[in-house]
N, C-alpha and C positions, 0 to 999 in steps of 0.2 A: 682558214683560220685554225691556229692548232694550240694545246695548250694542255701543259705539264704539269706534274709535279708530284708529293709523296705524303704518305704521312705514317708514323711510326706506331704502329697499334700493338698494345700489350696485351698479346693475345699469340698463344704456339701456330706456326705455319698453320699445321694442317686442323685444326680447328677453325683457322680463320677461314681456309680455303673452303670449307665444309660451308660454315656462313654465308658465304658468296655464293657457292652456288646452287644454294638452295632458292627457288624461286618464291616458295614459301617466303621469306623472310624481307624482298622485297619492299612490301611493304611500313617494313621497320625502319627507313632507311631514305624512302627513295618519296618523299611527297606527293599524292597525287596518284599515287601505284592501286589499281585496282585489280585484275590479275594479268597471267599469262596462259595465252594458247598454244598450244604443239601445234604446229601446222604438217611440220615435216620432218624426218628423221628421226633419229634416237633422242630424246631430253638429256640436255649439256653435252651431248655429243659434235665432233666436224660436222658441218652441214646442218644442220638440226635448224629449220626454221620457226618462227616463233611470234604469235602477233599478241602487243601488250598494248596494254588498254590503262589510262589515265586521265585523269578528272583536275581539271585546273579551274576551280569557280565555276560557270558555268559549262566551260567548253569541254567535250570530252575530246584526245586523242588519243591516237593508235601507231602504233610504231610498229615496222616488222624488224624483227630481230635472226638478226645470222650467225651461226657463231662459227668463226674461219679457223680456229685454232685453240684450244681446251689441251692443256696443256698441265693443268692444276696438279699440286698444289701452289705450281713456280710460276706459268702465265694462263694467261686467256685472252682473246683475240672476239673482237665480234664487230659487226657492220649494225648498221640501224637505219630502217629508210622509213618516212616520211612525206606524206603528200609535198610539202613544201621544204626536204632538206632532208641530207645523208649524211650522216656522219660515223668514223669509225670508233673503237676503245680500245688500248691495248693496256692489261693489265699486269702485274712481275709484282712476284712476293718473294722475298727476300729473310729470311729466317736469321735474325739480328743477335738472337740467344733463345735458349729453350723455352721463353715464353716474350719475346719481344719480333715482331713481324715489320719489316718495311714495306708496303703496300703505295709499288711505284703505279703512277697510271696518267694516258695520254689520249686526249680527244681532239681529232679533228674533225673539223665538218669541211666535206669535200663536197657542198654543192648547197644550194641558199638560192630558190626561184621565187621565191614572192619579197612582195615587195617591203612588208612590213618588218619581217625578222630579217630581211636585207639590207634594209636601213640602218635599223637596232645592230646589226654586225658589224657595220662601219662608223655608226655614231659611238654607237658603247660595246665594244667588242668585250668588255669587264663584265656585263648580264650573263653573256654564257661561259665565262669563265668560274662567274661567283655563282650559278647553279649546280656545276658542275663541281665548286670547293665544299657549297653548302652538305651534297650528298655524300661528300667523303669525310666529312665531318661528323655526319647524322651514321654512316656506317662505324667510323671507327669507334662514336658513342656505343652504339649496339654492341660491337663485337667487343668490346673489354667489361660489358656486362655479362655476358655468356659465361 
């Protein structure tokens, strides 16, 4: 399951890019974001592994975070695994004028083993699409406040 799209944030490249990858700021943005761990590697660095920790009502999860390609201020690349599901992000900023940013970005999830979010991905494939619009809505808020 894969799913696209962009949104034009009035904000210059490389402030936005500073935004993003701060893990600080997470939180602003991302629901449920409680922190991030270094596990391996340099921070925002290729390779650099990462396990994040989030709170959804009662449940807490953990995701490890990879990041395959940092590329910033132009892309960033990162994997995300998941007891019950991996998915990847690939992200392109686009510098639109000296303070208008295109913030293109792409999720797939390449794997979905339980039974409940594999259900949920075939009944309403829209749940993780509109989580996924939710947080790039909630980021492009943040960064035009900056």
């Amino acid at each position: 399951m894969k799913f696209k799209g962009f949104k034009d944030i009035n904000q210059n490249i490389d402030k936005l890019a500073e935004l993003f990858a701060d893990p600080n700021n997470l939180k602003e943005y991302q629901d449920g974001f409680i922190s991030k761990e270094l596990l391996s590697g340099e921070e925002g660095e290729d390779g650099a592994v990462s396990k994040m920790y989030f709170k959804h009502g009662k449940r807490d999860m953990e995701l490890i975070e990879t990041i395959t390609a940092n590329k910033l201020p132009n892309s960033f690349e990162a994997s995300y695994h998941h007891k019950h599901m991996d998915n990847t992000m690939k992200c392109t900023f686009t510098a639109l004028d000296n303070n208008k940013t295109r913030y293109e970005y792409e999720f797939e999830y390449t794997r979905i083993n339980w039974f409940m979010p594999k259900l949920i991905a075939i009944l309403f494939p829209g749940m993780y699409r509109k989580q996924g619009e939710k947080w790039m809505n909630q980021f492009k808020e943040f960064a035009e406040k900056q």
